[in-house]
MOPAC internal coordinates of N, CA, C and O (Angstrom, degrees):
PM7 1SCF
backbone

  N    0.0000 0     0.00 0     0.00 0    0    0    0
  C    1.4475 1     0.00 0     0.00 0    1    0    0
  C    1.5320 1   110.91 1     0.00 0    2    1    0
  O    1.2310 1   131.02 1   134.00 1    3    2    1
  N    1.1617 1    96.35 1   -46.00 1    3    2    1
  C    2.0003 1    95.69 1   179.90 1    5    3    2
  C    1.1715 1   123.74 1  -101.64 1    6    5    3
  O    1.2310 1   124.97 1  -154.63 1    7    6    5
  N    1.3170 1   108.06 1    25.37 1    7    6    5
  C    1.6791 1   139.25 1   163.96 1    9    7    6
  C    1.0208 1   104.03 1  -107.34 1   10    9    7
  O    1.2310 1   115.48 1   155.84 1   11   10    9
  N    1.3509 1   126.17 1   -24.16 1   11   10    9
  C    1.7239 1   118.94 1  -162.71 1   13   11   10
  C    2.2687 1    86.62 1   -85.90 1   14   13   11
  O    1.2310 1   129.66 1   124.64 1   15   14   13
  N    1.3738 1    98.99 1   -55.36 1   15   14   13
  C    1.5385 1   103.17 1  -174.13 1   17   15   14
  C    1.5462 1   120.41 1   -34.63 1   18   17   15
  O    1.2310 1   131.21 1   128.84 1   19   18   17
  N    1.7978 1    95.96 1   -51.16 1   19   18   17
  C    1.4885 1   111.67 1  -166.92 1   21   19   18
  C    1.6378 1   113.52 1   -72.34 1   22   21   19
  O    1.2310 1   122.22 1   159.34 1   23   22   21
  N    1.7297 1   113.35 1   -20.66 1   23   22   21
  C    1.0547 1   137.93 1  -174.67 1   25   23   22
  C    1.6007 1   100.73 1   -66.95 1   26   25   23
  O    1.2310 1   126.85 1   124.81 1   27   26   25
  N    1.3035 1   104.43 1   -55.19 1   27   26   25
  C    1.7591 1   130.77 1  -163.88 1   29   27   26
  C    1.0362 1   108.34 1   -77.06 1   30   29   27
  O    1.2310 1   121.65 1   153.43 1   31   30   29
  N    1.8161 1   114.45 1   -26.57 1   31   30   29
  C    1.9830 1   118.20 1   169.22 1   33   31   30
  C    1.2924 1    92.95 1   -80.00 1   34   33   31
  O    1.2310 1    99.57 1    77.76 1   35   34   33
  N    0.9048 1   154.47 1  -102.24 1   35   34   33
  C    1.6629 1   161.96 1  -163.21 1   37   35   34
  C    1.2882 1    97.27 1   -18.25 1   38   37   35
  O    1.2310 1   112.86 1    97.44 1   39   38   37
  N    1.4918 1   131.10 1   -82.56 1   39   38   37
  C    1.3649 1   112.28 1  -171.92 1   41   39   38
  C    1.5916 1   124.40 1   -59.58 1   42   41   39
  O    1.2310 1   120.47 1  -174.33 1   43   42   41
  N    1.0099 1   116.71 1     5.67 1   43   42   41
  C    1.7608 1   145.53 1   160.56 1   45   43   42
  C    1.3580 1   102.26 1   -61.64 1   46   45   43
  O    1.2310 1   112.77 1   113.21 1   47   46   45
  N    1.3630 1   131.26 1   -66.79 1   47   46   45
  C    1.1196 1   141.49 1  -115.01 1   49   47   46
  C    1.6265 1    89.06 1  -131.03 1   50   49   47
  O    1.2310 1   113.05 1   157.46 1   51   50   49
  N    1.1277 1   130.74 1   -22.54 1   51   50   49
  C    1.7229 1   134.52 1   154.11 1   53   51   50
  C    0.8543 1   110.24 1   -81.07 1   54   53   51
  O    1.2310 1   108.89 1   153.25 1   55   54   53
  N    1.6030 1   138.41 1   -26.75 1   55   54   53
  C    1.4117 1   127.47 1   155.52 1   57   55   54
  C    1.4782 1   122.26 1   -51.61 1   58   57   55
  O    1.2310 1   132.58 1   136.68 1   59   58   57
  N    1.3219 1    93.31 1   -43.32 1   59   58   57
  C    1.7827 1    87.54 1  -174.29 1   61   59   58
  C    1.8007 1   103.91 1   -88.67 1   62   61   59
  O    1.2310 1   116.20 1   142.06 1   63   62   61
  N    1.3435 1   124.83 1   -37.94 1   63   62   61
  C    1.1582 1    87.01 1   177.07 1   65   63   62
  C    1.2629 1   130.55 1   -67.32 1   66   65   63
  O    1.2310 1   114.27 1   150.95 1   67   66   65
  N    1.4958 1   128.45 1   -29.05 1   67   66   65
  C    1.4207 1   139.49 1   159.25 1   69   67   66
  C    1.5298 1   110.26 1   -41.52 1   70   69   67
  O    1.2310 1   110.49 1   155.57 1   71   70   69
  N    1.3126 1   135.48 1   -24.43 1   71   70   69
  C    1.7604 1   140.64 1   161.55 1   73   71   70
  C    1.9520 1    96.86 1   -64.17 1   74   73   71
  O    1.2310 1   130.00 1   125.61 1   75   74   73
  N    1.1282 1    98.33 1   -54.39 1   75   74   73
  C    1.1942 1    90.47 1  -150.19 1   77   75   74
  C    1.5798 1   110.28 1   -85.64 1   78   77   75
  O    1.2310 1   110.50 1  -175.64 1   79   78   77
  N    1.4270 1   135.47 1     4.36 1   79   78   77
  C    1.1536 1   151.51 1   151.29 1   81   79   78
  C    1.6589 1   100.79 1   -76.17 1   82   81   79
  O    1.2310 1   126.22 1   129.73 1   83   82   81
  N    1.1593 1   105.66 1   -50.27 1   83   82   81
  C    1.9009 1    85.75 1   172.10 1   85   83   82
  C    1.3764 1   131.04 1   -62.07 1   86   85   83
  O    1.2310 1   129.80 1   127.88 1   87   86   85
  N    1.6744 1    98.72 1   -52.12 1   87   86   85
  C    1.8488 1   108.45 1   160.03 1   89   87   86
  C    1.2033 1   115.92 1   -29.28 1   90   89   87
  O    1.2310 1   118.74 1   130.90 1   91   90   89
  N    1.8053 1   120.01 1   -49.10 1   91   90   89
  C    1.7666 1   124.02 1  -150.93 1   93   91   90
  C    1.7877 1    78.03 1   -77.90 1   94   93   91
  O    1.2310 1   119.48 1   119.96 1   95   94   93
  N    0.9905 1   118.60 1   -60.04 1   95   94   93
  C    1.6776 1   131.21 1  -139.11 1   97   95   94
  C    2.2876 1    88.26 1   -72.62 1   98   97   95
  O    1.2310 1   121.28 1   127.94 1   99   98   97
  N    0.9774 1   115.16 1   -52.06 1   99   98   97
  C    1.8513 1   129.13 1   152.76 1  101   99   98
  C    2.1814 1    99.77 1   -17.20 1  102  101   99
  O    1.2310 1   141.17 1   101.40 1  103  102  101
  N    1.6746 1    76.52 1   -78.60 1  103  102  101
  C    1.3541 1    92.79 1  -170.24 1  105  103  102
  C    2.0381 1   112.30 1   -53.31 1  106  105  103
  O    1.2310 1   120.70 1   114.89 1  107  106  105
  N    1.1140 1   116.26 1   -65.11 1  107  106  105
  C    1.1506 1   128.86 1   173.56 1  109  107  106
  C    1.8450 1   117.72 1   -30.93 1  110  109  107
  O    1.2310 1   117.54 1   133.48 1  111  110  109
  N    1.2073 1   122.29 1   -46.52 1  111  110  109
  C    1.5828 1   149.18 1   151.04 1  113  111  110
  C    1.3629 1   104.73 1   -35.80 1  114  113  111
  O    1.2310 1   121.35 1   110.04 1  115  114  113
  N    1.4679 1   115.02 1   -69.96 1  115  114  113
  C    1.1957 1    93.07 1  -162.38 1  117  115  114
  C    1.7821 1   108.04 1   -99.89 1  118  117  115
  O    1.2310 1   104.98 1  -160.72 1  119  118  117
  N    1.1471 1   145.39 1    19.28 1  119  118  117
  C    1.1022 1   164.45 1    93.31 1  121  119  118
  C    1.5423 1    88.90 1     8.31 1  122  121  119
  O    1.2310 1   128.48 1    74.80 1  123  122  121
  N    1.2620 1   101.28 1  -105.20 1  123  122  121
  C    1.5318 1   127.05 1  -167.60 1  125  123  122
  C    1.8112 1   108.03 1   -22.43 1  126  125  123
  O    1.2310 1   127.22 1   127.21 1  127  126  125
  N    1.3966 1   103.71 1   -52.79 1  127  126  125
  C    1.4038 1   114.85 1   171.68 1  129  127  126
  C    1.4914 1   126.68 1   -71.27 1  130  129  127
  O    1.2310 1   123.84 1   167.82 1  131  130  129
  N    1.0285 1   110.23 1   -12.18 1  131  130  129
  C    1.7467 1   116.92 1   177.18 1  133  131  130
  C    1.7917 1    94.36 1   -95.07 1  134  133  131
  O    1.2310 1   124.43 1   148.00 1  135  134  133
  N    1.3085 1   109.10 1   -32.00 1  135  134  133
  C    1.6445 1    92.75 1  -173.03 1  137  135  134
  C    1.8058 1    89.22 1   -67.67 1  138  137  135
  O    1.2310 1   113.86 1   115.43 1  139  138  137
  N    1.3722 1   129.23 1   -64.57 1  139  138  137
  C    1.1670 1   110.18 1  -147.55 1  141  139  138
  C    0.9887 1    94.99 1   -60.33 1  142  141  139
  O    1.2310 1   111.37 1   133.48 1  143  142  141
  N    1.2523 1   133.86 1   -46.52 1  143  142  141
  C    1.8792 1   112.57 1  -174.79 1  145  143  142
  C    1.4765 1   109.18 1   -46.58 1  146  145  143
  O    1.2310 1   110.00 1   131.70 1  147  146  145
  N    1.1084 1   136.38 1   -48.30 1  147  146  145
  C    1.3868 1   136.19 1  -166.45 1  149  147  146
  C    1.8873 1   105.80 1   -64.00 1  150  149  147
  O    1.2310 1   127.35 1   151.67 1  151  150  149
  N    1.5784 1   103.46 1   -28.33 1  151  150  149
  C    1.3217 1    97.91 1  -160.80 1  153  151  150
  C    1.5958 1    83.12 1   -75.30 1  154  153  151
  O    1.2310 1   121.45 1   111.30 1  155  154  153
  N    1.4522 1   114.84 1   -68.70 1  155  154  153
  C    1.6211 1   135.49 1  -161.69 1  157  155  154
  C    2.1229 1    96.04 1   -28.37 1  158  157  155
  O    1.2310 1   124.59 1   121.46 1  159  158  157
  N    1.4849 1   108.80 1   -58.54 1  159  158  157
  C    1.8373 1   124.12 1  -174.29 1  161  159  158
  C    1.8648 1    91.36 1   -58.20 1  162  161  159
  O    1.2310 1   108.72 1   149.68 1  163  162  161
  N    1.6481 1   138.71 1   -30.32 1  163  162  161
  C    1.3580 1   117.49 1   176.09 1  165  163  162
  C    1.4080 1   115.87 1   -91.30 1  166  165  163
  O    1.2310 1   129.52 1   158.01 1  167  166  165
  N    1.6744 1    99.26 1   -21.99 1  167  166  165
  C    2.0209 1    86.48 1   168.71 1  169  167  166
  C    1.4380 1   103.40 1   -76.34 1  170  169  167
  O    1.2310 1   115.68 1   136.51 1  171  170  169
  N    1.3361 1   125.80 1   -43.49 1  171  170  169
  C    1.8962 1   112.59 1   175.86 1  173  171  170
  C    1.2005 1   113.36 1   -45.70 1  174  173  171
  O    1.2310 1   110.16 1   134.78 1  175  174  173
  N    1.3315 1   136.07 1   -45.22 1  175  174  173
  C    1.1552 1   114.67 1   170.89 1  177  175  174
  C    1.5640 1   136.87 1  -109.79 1  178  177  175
  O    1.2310 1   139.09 1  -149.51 1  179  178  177
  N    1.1914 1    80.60 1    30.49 1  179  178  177
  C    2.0162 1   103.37 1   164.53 1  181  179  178
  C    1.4747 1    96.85 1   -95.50 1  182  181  179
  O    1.2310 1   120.37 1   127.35 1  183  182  181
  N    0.7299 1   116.90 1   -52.65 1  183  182  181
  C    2.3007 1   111.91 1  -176.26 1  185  183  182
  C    1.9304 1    96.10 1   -47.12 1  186  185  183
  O    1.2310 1   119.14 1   130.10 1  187  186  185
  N    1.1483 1   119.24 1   -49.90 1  187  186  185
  C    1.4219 1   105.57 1  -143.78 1  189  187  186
  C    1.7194 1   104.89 1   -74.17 1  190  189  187
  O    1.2310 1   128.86 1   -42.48 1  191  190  189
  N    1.6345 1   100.54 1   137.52 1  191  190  189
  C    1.8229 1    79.93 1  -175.32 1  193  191  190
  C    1.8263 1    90.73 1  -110.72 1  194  193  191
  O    1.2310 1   129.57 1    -6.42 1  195  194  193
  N    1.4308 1    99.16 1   173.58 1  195  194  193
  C    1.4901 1   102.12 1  -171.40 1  197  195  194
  C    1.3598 1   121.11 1   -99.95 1  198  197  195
  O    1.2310 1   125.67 1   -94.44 1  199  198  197
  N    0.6237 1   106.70 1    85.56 1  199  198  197
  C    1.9026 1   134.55 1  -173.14 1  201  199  198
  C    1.0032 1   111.98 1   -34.41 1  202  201  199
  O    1.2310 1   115.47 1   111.28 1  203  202  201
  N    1.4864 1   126.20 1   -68.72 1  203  202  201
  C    1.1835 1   135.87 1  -173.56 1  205  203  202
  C    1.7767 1   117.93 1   -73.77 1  206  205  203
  O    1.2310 1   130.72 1   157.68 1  207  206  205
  N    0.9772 1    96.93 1   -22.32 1  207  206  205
  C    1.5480 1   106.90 1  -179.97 1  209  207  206
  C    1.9517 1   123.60 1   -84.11 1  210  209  207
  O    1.2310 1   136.48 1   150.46 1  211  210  209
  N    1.3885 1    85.70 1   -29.54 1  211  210  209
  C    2.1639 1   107.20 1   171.66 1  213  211  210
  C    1.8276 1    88.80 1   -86.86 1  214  213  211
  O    1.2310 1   109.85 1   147.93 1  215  214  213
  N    1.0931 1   136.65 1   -32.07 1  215  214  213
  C    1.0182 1   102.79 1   173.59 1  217  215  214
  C    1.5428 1   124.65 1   -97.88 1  218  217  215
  O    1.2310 1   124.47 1   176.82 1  219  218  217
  N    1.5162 1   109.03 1    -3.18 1  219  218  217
  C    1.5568 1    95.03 1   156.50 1  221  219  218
  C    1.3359 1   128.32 1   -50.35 1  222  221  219
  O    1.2310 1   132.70 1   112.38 1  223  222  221
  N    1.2449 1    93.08 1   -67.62 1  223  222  221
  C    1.1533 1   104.68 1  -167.85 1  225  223  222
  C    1.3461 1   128.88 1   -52.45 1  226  225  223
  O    1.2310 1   122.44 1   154.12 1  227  226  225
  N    1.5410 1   112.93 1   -25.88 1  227  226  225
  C    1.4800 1   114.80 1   171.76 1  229  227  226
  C    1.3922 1   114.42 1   -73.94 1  230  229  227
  O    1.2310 1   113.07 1   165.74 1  231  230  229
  N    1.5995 1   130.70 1   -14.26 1  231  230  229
  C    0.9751 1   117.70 1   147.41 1  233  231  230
  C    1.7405 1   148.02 1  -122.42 1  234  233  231
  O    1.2310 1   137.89 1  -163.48 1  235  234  233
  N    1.9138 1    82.94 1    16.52 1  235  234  233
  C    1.7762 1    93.76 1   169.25 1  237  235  234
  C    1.4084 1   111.59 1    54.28 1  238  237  235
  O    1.2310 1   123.21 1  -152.52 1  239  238  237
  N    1.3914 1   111.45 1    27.48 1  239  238  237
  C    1.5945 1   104.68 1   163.65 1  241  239  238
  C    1.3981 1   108.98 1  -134.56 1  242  241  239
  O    1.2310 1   118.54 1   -24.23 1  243  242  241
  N    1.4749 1   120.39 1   155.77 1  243  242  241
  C    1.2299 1   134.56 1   161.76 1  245  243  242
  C    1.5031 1   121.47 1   -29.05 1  246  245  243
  O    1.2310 1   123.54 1   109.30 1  247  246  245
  N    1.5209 1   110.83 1   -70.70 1  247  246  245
  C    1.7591 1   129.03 1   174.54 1  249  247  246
  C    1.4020 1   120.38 1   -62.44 1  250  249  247
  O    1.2310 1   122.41 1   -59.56 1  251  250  249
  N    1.3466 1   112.99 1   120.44 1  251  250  249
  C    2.0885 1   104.03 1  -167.48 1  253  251  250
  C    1.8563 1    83.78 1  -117.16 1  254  253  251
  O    1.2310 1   133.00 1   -62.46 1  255  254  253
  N    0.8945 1    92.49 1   117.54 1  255  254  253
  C    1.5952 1   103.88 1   168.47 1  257  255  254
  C    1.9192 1   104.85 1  -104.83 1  258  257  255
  O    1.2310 1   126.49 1   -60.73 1  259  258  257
  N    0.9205 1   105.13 1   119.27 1  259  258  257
  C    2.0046 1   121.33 1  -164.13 1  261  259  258
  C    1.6427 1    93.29 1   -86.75 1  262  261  259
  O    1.2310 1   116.56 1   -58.94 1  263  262  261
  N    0.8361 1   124.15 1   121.06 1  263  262  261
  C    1.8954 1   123.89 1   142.14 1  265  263  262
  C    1.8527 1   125.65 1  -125.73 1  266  265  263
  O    1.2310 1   129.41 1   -30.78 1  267  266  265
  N    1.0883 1    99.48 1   149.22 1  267  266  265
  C    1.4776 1   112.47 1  -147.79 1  269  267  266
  C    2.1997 1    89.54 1   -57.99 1  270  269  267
  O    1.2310 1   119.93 1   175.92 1  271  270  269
  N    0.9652 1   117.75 1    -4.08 1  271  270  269
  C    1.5524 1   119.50 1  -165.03 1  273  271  270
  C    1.9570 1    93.67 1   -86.64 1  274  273  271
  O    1.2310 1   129.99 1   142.27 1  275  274  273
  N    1.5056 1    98.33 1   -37.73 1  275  274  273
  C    1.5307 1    93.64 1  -159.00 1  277  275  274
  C    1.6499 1   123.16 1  -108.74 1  278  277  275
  O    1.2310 1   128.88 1  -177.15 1  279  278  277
  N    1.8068 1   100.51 1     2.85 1  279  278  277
  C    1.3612 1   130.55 1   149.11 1  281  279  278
  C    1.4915 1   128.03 1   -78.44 1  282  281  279
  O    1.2310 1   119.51 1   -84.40 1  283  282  281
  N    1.3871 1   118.54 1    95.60 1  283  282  281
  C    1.5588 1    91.08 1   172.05 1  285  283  282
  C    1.5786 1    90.92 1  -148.73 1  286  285  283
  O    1.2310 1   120.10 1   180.00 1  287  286  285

C-alpha cells in the first residue's frame, strides 16, 4: 500500500520534471529564433540610408530635383 503511493508520487514527479525539461529546451528554441529574427530585421534596417532626408537638408527646399551626379 505505501509502495503503491510512493510508486504513484515518483512517477508523478518524472512526469513533471520530464514536462518541464521539454518546456525549458521548447522555450530555449524559440528564443534562439526570435533573436535571429530580431538581429537579421536590425541589420535590414541599418543598411538603408535616408535619401530623401540628406538631401533636404542640403538644400532647405521643398522641390528635390535628382541628377545622376548627386545620387550615388
Amino acid at each position: 500500500m505505501v509502495d503503491e503511493v510512493i510508486e504513484l508520487q515518483a512517477k508523478r514527479l518524472e512526469n513533471t520534471v520530464f514536462k518541464l525539461t521539454t518546456d525549458i529546451a521548447i522555450l530555449r528554441l524559440e528564443n534562439e529564433g526570435l533573436r535571429k529574427a530580431f538581429s537579421n530585421k536590425k541589420k535590414k534596417r541599418a543598411c538603408g540610408k535616408p535619401l530623401f532626408n540628406k538631401l533636404r537638408t542640403e538644400t532647405n527646399c521643398k522641390a528635390i530635383f535628382f541628377s545622376p551626379l548627386k545620387i550615388k
